[in-house]
C-alpha positions as CSV (number, residue, x, y, z in Angstrom):
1,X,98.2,92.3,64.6
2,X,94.6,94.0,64.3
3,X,95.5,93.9,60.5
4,X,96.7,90.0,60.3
5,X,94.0,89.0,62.6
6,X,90.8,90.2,60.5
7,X,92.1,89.7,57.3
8,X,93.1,86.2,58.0
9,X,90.8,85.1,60.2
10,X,88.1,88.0,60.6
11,X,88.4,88.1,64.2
12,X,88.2,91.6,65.5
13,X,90.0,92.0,68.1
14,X,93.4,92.9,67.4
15,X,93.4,96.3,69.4
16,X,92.8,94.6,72.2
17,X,94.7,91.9,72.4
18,X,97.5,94.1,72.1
19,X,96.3,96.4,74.3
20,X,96.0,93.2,77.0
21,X,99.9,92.4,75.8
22,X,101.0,95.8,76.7
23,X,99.3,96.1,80.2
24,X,100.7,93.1,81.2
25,X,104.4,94.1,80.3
26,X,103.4,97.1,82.0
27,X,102.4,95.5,85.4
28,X,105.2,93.5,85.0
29,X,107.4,96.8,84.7
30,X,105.8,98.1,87.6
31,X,106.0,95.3,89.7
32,X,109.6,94.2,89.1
33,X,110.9,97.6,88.4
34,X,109.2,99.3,91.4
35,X,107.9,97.4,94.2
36,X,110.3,94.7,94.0
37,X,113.3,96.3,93.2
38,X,112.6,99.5,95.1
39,X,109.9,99.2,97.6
40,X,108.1,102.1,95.9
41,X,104.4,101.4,96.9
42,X,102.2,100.0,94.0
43,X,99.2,102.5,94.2
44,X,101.6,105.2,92.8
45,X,102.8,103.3,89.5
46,X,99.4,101.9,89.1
47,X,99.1,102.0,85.1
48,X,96.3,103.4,83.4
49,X,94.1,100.8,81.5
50,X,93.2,101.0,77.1
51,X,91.3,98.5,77.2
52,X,87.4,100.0,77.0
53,X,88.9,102.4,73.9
54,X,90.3,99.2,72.4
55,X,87.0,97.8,72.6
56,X,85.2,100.4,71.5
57,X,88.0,100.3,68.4
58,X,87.3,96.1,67.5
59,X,83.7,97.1,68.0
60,X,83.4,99.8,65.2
61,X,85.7,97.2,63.2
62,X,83.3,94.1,63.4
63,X,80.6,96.9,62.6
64,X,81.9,98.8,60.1
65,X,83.9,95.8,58.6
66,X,86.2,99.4,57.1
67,X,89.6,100.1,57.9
68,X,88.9,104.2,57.8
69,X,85.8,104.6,59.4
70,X,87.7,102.3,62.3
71,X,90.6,104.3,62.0
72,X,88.4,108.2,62.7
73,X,85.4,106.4,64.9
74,X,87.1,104.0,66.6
75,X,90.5,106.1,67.1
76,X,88.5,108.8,68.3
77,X,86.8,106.9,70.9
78,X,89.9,105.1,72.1
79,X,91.3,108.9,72.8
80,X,87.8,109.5,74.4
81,X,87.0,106.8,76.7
82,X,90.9,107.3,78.0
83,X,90.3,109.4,80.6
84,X,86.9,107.9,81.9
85,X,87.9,104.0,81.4
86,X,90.7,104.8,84.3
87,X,87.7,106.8,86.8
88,X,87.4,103.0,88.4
89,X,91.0,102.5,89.2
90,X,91.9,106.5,90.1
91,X,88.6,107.0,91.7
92,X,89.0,105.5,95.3
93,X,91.8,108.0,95.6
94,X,89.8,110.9,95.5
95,X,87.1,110.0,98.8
96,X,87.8,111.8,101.8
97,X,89.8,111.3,104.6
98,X,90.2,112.9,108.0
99,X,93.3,112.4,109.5
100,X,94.6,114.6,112.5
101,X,91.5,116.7,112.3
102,X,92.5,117.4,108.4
103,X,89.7,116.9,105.7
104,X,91.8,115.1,102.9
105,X,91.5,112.8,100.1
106,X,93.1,109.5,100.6
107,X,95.9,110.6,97.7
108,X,96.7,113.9,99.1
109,X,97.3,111.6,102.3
110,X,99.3,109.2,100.7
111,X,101.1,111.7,99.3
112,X,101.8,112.9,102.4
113,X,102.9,109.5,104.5
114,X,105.2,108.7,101.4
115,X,107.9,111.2,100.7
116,X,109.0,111.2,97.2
117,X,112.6,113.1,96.0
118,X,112.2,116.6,94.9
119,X,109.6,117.4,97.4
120,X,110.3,120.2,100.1
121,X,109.9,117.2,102.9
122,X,112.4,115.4,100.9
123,X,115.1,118.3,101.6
124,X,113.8,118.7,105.2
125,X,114.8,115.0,105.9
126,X,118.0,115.5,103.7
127,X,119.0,118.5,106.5
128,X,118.0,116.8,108.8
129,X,120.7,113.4,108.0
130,X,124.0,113.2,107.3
131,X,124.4,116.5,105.4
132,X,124.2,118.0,108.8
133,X,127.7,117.4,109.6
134,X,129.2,119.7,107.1
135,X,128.4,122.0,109.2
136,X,124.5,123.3,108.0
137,X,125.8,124.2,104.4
138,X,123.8,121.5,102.4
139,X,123.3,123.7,99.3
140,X,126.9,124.4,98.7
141,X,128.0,120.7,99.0
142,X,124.8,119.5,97.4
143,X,126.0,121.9,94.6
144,X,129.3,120.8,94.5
145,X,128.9,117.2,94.4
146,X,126.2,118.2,91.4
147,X,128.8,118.7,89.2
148,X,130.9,115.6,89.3
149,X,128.2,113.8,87.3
C-alpha cells in the first residue's frame, strides 16, 4: 500500500494508513472477542498503538523521497518510538493507589480485583468451589481430567 500509494499518487502515507487499518481490526478483536463475548475488562486487552513510528516512517518518506533511507531511518524509528508512543495509554496505570492501607499502583490493583487463570488466587477459588466435594484431592482429579484432552 505505502508502495502503490507514493508511486501512483505521491502521497506518503501508506504506513499509516495501514497502521490505522490494523488498530481498528485490532479494537474490533478486542472488543468482540473479549469484552463482549467474555466480559474480560477492556483495560487489560487495551492494544498498543504504531501509529507515531508510522509517522515518523511517511515523514522520512515525503523527506527523503528514497525507499532505503525510509527503509533504515524510518524503520528504525518505528522500532524506537514503540515503546514511548504507548507511555500515554499504559501510563495512568502506573500512579499510585492506596487501598486498605496498601501503597499500590492502579494495575497491581486491578490485577488484584480481577483474577485471571493460572494465578495462585485462581486455584484458591478453584478449592474453594466445586472441586471440594471430591473430597480435598483437586490435584489428582485436576490431573486426571488433564489427560482426556
Amino acid at each position: 500500500i505505502m508502495y502503490y500509494l507514493w508511486v501512483n499518487y505521491r502521497l506518503p502515507y501508506g504506513a499509516t494508513l495501514c497502521v490505522v487499518c490494523l488498530l481498528v481490526g485490532e479494537w474490533l478483536t478486542r472488543f468482540w472477542g473479549f469484552y463482549w463475548w467474555s466480559h474480560y475488562p477492556m483495560n487489560f486487552v487495551f492494544p498498543s498503538t504504531m501509529i507515531p513510528g508510522a509517522l515518523i516512517m511517511d515523514t522520512v518518506m515525503l523527506l527523503t523521497r528514497n525507499w532505503m533511507i525510509t527503509a533504515l531511518i524510518g524503520g528504525g524509528a518505528f522500532g524506537l518510538l514503540f515503546y514511548p508512543g504507548n507511555w500515554t495509554i499504559f501510563g495512568p496505570t502506573h500512579l499510585p493507589l492506596v487501598a486498605e492501607g496498601v501503597l499500590l499502583s492502579v494495575a497491581d490493583y486491578t490485577g488484584f480485583l480481577y483474577v485471571r487463570t493460572g494465578t495462585p488466587e485462581y486455584v484458591r477459588l478453584i478449592e474453594q468451589g466445586s472441586l471440594r466435594t471430591f473430597g480435598g484431592h483437586t490435584t489428582v482429579i485436576a490431573a486426571f481430567f488433564s489427560a482426556f484432552k
